[in-house]
Structures are given as C-alpha cells and as structure tokens.
TIKE-992286 format. One line per 3 residues: number of its first residue (from 1); their letters; for each residue z, x, y of N, C-alpha, C. Coordinates in Angstrom, 2 decimals. Each point is the difference from the previous one (the first is absolute). Example, Ala and Ser with C-alpha at 12.3 -4.5 7.8 and 13.67 -1.06 7.14 Angstrom:
<sites>
1> AS> 7.80 13.19 -5.69 0.00 -0.89 1.19 0.00 0.90 1.20 ~ -0.72 -0.35 1.05 0.06 0.82 1.19 0.73 -0.77 1.09;
</sites>
This chain:
<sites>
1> XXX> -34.27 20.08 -26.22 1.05 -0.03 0.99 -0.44 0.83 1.20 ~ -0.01 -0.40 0.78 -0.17 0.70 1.32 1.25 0.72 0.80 ~ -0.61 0.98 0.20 0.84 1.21 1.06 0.79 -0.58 1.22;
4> XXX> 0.57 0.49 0.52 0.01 -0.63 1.51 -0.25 1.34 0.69 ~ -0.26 -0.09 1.24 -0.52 1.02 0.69 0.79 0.75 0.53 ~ -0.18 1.09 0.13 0.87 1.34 0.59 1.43 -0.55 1.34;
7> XXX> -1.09 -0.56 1.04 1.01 -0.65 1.00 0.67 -1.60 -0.29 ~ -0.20 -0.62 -0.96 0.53 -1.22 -0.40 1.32 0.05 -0.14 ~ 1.07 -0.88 0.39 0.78 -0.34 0.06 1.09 -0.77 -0.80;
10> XXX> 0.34 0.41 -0.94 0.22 -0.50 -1.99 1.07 -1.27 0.37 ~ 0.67 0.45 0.99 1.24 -0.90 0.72 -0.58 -1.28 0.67 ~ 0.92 -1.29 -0.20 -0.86 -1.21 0.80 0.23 -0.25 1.05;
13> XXX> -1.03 -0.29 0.23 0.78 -0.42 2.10 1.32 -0.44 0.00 ~ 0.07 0.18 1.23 1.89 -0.51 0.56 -0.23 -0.67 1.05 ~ 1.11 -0.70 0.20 0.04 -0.95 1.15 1.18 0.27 0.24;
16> XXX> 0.28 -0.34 1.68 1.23 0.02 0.66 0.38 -1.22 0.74 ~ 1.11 -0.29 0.34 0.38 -1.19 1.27 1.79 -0.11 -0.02 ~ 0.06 -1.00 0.98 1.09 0.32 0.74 0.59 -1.48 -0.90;
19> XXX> 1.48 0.47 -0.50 0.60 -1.42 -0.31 1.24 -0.45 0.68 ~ 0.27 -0.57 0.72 1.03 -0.45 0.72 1.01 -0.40 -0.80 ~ 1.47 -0.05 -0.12 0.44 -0.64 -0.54 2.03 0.31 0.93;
22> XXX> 0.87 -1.07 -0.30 1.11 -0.15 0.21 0.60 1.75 -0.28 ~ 0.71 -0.04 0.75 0.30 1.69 -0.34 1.10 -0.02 -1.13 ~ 0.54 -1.07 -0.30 0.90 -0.32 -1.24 -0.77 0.22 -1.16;
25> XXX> -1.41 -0.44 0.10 -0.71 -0.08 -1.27 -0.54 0.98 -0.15 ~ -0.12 0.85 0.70 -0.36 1.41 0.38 -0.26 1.08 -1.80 ~ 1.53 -0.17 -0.61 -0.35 0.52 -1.20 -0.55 -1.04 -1.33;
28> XXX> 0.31 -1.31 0.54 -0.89 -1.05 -0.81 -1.37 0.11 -0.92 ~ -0.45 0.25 1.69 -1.65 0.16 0.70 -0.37 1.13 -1.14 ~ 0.56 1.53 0.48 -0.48 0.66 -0.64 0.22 -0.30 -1.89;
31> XXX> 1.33 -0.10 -0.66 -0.27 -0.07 -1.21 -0.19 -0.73 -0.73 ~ -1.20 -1.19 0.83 -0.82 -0.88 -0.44 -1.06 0.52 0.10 ~ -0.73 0.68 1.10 -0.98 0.56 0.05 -0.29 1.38 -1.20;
34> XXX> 1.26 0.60 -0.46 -0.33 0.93 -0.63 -0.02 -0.74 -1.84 ~ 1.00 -0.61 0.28 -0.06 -0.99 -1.65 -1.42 -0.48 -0.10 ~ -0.84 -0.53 0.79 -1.22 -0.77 -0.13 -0.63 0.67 -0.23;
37> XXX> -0.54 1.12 0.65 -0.47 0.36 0.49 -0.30 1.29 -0.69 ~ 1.29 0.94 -0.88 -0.04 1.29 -0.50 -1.11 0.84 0.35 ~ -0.04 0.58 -0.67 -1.41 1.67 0.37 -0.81 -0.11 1.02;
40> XXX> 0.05 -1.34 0.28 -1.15 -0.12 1.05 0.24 -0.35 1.67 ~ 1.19 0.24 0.29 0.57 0.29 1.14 -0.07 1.73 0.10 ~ -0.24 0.00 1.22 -0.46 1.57 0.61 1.47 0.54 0.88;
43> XXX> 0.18 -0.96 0.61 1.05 0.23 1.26 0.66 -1.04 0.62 ~ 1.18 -0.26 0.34 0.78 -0.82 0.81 0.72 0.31 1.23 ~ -0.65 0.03 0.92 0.82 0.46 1.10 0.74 -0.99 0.82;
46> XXX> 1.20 0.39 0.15 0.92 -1.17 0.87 -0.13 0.67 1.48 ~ -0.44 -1.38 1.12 0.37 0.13 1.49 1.03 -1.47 0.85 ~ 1.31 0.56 -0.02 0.40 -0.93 0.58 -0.21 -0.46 1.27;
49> XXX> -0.01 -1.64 0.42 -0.44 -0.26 0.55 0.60 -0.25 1.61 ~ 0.21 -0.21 1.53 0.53 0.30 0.74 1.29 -1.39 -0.14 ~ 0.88 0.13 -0.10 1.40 -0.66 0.01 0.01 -0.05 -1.68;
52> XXX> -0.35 0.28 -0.79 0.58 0.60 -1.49 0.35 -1.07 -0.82 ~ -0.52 -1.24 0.60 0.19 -1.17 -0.69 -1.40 -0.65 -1.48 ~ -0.75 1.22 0.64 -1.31 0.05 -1.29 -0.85 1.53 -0.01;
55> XXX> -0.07 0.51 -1.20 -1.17 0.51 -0.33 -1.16 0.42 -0.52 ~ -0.90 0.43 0.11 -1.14 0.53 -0.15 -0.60 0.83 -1.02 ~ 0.23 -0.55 -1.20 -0.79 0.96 -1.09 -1.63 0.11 0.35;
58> XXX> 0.01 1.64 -0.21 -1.84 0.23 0.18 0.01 0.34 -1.48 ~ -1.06 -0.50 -0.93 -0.10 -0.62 -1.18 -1.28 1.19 -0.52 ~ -0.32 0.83 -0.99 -1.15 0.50 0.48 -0.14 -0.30 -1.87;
61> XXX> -0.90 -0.73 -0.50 0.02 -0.15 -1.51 -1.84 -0.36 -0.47 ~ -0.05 0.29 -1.07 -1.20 0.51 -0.59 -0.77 -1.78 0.12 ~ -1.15 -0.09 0.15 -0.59 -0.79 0.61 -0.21 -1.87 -0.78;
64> XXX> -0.04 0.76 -1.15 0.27 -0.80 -1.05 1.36 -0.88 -0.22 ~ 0.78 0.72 0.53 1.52 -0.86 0.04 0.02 -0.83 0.98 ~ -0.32 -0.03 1.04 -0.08 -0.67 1.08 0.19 -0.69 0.30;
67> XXX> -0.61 -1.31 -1.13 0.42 -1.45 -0.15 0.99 -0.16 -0.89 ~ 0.41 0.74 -1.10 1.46 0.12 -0.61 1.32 0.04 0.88 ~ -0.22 0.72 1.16 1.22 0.27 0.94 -0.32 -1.55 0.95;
70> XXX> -1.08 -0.03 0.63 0.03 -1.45 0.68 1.19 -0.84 -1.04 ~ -0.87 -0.58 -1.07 0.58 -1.30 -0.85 1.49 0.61 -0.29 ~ 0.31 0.82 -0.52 1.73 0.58 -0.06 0.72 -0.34 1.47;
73> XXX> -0.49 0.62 0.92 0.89 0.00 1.11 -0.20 -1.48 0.72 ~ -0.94 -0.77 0.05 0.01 -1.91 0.03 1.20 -0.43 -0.31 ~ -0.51 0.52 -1.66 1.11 -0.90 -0.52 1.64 0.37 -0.03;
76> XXX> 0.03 0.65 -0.03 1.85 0.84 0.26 -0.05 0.13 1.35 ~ -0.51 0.34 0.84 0.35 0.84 1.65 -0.90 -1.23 0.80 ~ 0.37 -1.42 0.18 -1.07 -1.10 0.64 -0.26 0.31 1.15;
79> XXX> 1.21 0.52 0.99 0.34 0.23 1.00 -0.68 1.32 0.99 ~ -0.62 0.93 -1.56 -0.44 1.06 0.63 -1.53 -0.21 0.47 ~ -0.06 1.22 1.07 -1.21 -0.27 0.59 -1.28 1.34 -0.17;
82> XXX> -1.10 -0.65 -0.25 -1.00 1.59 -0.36 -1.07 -0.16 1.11 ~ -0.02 1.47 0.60 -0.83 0.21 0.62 -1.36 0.08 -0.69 ~ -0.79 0.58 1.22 -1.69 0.30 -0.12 0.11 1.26 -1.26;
85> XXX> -0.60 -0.34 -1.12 -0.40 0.88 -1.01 -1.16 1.35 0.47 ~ 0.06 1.21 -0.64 -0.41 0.96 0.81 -0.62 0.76 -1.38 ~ -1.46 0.88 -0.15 -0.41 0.78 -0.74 0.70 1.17 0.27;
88> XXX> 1.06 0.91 -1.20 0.81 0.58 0.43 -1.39 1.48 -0.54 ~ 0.25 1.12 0.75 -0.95 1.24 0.01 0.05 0.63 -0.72 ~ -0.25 0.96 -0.56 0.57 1.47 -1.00 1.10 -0.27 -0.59;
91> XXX> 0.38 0.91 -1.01 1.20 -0.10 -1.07 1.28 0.21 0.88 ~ 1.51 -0.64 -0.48 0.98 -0.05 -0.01 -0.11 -0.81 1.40 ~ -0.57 -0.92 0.71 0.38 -0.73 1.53 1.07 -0.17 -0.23;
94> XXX> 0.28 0.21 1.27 1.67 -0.24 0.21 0.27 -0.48 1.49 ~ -0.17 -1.45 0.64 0.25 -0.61 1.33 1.83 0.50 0.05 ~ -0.02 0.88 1.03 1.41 -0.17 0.62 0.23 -0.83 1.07;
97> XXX> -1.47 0.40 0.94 0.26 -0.27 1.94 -0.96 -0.90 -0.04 ~ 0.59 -1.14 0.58 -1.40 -1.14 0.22 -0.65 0.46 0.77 ~ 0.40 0.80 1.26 -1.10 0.41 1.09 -1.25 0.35 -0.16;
100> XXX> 0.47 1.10 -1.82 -1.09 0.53 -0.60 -1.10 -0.56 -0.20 ~ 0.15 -1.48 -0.49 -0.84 -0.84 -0.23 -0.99 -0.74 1.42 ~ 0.26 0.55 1.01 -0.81 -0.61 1.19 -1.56 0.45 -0.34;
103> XXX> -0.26 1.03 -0.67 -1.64 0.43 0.80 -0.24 -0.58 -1.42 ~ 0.44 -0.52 -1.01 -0.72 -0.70 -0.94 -0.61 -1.62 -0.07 ~ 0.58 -0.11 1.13 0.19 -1.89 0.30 0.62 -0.61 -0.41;
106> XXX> 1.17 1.05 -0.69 1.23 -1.24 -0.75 0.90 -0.53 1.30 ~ 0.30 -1.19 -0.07 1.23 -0.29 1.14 1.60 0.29 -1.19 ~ 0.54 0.97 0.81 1.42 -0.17 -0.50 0.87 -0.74 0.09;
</sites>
C-alpha cells in the first residue's frame, strides 16, 4: 500500500457552477441537490436574481457527483439552467459574489 505524500490532498476535487432556476423552485433545487447528492455537496449558495422572478444556486460539490446532480436536476428541474462548470480551489469553497469569479474566467 502506498503512502500518500505529506502535501497530498486525501479530499477529491470539487467543482463549482451556477444553477439557475425559477425562484419558486428555489427550495426544490436545493433538496434535490442535497437528496442526490448527500456528503458530497460542499456548499449552496443562493443569489437572487434582478426582478426576483429566478435564482441562482452556486453549487460547489465533490467532483465525482457532478454528473449525479446534472441527470437529477434534467430530470425533475427541465427548466433549470447550468452554467460554465468551474475547478473549485482549497477546502470548504464557498462562491457567494459572482464578481468574485471574474479573474478566474468564469462568466457569472
């Protein structure tokens, strides 16, 4: 069995992105995403969107789930929309401010 190395990282990558959705479905969204999804969601941040008629889950979940949350949210949430997927950085990411996301090349 092999070691892993002093600076290795035991945790699996994460990914982040933006999910659009009806602001009705708003708690839908999320406890589909967390039912599917369990342990391996990191963070959910809600940004509503300007006239409050939709918003913006920033999604930040372990890298491996990825396509579990795609095919869940297809099929229940048709309507919703996913942004540009993002390599999320160091432990606990947490997208609040899309602005944040400018010097990475994500479009918010």
């Amino acid at each position: 069995m092999c070691a892993l190395p002093s600076h290795a990282n035991p945790r699996p990558a994460a990914v982040y992105f933006p999910l659009t959705v009806d602001s009705r479905f708003s708690g839908d969204a999320q406890a589909l995403l967390r039912r599917e999804c369990r342990d391996h969601i990191r963070s959910i941040s809600l940004e509503v969107l300007p006239g409050g008629d939709q918003v913006r889950l920033w999604v930040t979940l372990a890298a491996v789930a990825y396509g579990l949350a795609l095919h869940a949210v297809i099929m229940c949430l048709p309507a919703a929309e996913f942004g540009r997927v993002g390599l999320a950085k160091g432990e606990g990411v947490e997208v609040r401010d899309p602005a944040s996301l400018q010097y990475q090349g994500i479009d918010a």
